[in-house]
KOLGUVO-738866 format. One record per atom (N, C-alpha, C, O, CB): residue in three letters; x, y, z. Coordinates in steps of 0.05 Angstrom, whole numbers, padded with zeros to 5 digits, always signed. Glycine has a CB too. Example, Ala and Ser with C-alpha at 12.3 -4.5 7.8 and 13.67 -1.06 7.14 Angstrom:
<sites>
ALA+00264-00114+00156ALA+00246-00090+00156ALA+00264-00066+00156ALA+00285-00066+00169ALA+00226-00089+00181SER+00257-00045+00142SER+00273-00021+00143SER+00258+00001+00157SER+00268+00023+00161SER+00282-00012+00114
</sites>
This chain:
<sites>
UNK-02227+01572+00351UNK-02217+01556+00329UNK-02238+01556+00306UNK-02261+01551+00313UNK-02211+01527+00338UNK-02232+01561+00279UNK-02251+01557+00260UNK-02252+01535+00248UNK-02233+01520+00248UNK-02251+01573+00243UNK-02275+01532+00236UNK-02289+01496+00226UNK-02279+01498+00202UNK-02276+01519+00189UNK-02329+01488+00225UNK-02273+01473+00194UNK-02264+01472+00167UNK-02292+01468+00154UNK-02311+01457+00165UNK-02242+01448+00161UNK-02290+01480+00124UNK-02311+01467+00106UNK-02306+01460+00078UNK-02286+01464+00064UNK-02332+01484+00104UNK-02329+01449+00072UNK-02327+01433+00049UNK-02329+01446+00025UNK-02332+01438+00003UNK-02345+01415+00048UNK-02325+01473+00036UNK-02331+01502+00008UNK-02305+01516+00007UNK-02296+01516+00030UNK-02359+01531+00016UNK-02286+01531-00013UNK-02283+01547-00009UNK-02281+01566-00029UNK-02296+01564-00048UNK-02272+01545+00004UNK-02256+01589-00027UNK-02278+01610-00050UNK-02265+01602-00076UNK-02244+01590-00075UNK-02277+01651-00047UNK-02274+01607-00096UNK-02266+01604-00126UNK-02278+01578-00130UNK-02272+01570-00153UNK-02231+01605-00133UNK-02295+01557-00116UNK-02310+01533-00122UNK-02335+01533-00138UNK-02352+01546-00126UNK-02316+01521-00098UNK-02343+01525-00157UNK-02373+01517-00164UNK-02389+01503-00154UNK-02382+01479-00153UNK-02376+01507-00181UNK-02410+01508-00144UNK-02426+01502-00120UNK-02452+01510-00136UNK-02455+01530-00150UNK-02419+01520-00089UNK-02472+01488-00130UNK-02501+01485-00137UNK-02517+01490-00113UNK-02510+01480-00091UNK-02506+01456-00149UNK-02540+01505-00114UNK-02560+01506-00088UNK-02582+01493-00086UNK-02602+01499-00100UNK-02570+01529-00083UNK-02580+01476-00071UNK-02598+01452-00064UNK-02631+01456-00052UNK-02649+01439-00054UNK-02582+01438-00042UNK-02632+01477-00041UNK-02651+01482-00022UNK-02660+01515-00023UNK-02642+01532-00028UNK-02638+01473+00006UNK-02680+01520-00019UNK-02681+01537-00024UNK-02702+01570-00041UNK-02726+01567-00047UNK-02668+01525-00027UNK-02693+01589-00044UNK-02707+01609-00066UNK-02694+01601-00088UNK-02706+01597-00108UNK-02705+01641-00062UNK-02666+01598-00087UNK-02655+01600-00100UNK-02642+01575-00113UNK-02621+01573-00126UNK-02645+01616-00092UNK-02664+01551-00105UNK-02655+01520-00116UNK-02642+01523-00139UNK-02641+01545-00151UNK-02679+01500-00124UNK-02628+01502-00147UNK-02615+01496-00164UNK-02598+01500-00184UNK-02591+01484-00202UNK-02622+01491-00168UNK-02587+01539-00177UNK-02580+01556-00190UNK-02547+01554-00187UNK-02540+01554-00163UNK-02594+01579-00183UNK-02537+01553-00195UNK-02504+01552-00197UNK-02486+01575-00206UNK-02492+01594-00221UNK-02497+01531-00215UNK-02459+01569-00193UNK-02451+01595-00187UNK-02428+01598-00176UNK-02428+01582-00157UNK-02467+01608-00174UNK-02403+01612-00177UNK-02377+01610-00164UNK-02376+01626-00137UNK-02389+01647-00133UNK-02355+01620-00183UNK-02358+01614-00117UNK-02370+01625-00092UNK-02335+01643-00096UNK-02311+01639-00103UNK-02381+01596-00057UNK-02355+01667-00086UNK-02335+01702-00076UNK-02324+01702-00053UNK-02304+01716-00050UNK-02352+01731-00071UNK-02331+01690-00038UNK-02325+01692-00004UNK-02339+01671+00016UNK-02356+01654+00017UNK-02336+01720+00007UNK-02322+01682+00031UNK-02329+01652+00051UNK-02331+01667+00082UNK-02314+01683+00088UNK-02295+01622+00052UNK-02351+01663+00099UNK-02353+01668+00123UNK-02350+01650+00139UNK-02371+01637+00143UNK-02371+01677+00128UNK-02328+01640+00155UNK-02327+01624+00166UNK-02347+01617+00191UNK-02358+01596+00197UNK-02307+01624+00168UNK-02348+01641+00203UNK-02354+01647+00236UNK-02383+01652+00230UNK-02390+01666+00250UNK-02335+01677+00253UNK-02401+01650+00218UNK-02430+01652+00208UNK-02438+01630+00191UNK-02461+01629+00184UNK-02435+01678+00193UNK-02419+01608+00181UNK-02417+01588+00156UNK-02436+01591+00133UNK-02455+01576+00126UNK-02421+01559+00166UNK-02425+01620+00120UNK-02441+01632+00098UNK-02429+01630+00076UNK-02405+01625+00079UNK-02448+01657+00101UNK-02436+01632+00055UNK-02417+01640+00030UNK-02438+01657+00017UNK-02462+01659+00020UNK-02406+01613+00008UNK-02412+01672-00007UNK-02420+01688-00020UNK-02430+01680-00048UNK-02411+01690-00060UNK-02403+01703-00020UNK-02447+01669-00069UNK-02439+01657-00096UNK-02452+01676-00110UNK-02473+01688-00104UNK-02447+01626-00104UNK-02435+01676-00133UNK-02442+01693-00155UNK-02468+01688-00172UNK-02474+01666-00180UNK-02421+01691-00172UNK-02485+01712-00176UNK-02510+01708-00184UNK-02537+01694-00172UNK-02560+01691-00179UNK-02505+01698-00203UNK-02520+01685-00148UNK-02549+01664-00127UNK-02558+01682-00106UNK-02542+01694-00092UNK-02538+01631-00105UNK-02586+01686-00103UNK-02588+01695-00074UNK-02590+01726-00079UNK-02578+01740-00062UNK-02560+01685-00053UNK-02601+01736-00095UNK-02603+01768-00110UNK-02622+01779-00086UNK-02641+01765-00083UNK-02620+01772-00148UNK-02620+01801-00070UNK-02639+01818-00062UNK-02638+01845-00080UNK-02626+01850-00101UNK-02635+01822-00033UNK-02654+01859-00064UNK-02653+01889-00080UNK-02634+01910-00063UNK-02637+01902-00039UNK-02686+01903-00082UNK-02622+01925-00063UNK-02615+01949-00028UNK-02614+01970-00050UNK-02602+01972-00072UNK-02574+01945+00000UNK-02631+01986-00037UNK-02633+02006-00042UNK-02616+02036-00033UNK-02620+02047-00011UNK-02653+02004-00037UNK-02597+02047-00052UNK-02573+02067-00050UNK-02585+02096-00053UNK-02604+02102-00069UNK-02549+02060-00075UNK-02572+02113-00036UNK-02575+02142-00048UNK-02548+02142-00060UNK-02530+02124-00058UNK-02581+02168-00025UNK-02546+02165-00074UNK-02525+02171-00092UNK-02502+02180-00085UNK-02500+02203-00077UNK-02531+02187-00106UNK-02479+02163-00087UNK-02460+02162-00085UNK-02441+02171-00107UNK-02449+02181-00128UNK-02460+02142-00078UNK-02410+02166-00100UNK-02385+02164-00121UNK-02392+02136-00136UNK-02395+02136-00161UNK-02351+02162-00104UNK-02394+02115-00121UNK-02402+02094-00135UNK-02419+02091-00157UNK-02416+02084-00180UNK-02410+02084-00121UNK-02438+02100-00142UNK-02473+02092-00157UNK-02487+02128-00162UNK-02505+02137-00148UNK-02502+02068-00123UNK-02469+02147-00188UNK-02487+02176-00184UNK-02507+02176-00186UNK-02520+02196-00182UNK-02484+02196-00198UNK-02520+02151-00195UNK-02556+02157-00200UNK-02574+02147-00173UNK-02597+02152-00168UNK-02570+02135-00231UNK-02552+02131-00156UNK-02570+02111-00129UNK-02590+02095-00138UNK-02582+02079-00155UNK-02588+02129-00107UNK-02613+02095-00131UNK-02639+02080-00141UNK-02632+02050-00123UNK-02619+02049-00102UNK-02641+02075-00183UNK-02644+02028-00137UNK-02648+02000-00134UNK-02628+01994-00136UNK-02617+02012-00149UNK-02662+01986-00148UNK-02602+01969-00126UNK-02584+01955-00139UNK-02590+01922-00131UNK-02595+01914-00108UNK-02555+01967-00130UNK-02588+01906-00157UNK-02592+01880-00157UNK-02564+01870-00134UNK-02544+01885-00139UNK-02593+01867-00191UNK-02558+01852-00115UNK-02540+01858-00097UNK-02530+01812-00093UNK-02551+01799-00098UNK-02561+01884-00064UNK-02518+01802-00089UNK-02511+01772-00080UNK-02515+01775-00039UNK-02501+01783-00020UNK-02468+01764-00095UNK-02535+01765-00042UNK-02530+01752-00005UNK-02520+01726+00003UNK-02525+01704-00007UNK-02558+01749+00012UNK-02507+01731+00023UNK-02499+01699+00028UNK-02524+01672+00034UNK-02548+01676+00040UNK-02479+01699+00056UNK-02514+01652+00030UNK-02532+01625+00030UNK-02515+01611+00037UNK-02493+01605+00029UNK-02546+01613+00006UNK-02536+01604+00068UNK-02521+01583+00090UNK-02499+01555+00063UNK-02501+01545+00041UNK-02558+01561+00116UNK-02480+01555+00091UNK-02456+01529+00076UNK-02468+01505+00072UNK-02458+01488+00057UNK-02428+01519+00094UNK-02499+01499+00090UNK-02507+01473+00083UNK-02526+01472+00066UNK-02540+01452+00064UNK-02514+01457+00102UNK-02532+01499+00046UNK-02559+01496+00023UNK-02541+01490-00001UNK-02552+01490-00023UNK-02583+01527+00016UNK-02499+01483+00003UNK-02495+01488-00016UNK-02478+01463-00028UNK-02462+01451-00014UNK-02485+01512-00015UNK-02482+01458-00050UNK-02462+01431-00059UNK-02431+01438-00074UNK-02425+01460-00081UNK-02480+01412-00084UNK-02423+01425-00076UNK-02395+01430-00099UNK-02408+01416-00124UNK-02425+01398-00123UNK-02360+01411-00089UNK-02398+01425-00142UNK-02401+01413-00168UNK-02370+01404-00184UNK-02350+01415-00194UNK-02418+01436-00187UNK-02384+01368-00176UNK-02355+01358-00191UNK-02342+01362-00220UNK-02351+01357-00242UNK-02356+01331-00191UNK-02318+01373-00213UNK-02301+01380-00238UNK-02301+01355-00270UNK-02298+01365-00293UNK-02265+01380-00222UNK-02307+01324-00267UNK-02310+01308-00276UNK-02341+01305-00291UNK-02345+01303-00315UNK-02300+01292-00259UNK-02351+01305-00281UNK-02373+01305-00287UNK-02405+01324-00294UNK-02426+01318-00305UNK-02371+01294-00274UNK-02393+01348-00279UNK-02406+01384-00280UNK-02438+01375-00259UNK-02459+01389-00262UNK-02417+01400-00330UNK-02438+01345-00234UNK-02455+01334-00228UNK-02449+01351-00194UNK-02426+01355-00186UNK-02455+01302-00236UNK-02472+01357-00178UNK-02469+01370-00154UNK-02456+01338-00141UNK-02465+01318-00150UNK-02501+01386-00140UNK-02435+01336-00120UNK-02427+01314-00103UNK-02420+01318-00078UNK-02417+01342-00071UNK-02408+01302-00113UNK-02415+01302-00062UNK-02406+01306-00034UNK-02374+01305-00033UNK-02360+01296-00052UNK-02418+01283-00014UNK-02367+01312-00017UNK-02332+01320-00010UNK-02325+01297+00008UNK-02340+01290+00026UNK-02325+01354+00009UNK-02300+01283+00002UNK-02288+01275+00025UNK-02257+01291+00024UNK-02247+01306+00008UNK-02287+01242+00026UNK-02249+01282+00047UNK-02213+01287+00056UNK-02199+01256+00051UNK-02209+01233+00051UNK-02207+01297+00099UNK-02170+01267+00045UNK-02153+01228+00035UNK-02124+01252+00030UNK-02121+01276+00025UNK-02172+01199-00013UNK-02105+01226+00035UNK-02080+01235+00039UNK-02071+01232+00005UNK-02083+01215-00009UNK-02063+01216+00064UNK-02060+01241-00001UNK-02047+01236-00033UNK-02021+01224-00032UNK-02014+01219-00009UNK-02043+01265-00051UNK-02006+01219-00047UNK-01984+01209-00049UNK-01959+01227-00037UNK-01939+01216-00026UNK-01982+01203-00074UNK-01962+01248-00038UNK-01949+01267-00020UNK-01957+01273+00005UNK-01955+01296+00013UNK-01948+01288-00031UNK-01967+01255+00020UNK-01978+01252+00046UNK-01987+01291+00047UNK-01978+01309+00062UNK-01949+01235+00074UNK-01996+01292+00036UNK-02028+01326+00036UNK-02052+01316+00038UNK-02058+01296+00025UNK-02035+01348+00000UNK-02068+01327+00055UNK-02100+01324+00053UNK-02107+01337+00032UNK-02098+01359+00027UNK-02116+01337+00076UNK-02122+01326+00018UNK-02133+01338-00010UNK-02161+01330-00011UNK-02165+01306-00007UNK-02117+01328-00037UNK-02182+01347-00017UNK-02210+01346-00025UNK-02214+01327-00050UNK-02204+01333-00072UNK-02221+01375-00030UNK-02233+01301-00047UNK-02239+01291-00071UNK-02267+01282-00072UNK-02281+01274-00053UNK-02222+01271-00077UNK-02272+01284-00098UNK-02304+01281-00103UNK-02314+01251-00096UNK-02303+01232-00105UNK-02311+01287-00137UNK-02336+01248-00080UNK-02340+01216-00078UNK-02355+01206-00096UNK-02359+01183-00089UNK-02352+01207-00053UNK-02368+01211-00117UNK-02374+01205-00144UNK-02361+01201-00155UNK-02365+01177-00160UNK-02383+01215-00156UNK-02339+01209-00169UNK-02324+01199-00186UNK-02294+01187-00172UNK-02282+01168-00181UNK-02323+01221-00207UNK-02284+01203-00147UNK-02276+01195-00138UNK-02245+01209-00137UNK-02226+01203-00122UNK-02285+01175-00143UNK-02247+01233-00161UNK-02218+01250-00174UNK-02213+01276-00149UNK-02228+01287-00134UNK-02226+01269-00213UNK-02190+01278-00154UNK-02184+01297-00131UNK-02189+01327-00141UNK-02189+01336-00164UNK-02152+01292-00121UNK-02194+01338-00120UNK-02213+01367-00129UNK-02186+01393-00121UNK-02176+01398-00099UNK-02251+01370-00102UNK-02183+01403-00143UNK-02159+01423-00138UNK-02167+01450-00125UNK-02150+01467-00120UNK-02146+01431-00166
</sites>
């Protein structure tokens, strides 16, 4: 069975901890079974390519590694402030993610 989390992809998420403190960024992917994500622009290594169709020159490529699900926050839609997640039923009896700072439901 996989764990639910408090991330998922297409979210803005701030990094708390870290090389890569405080850098923000939309998350690409989600690993459930490792509880990794992918976010855009956080977490840069180097990997080094020979020459491909891809890449005809190879060399260096600046590359996104994942960063564990707990170095990472959401950033509330209300406020553009990193917050914690809860779960709550909506009026259409749905579980829906809402920010506990402000308190608005997170789409």
């Amino acid at each position: 069975m996989q764990k639910k989390l408090h991330i998922k992809k297409g979210d803005t998420v701030m990094v708390i901890t870290g090389e890569s403190k405080s850098q923000k960024g939309r998350v690409l992917e989600v690993d459930r079974d490792k509880n990794r994500a992918l976010v855009e622009g956080v977490n840069l290594v180097s990997k080094h390519t020979k020459p491909n169709a891809k890449a005809p020159q190879g060399g260096i490529i600046k590359k996104e590694a994942p960063v564990h699900i707990s170095n990472l926050m959401l950033i509330d839609p209300a406020s553009g402030k990193p917050t914690r997640i809860g779960k709550k039923l909506n009026e259409k009896d749905k579980l829906v993610r809402y920010s506990k700072k402000s308190g608005e439901e997170i789409k």
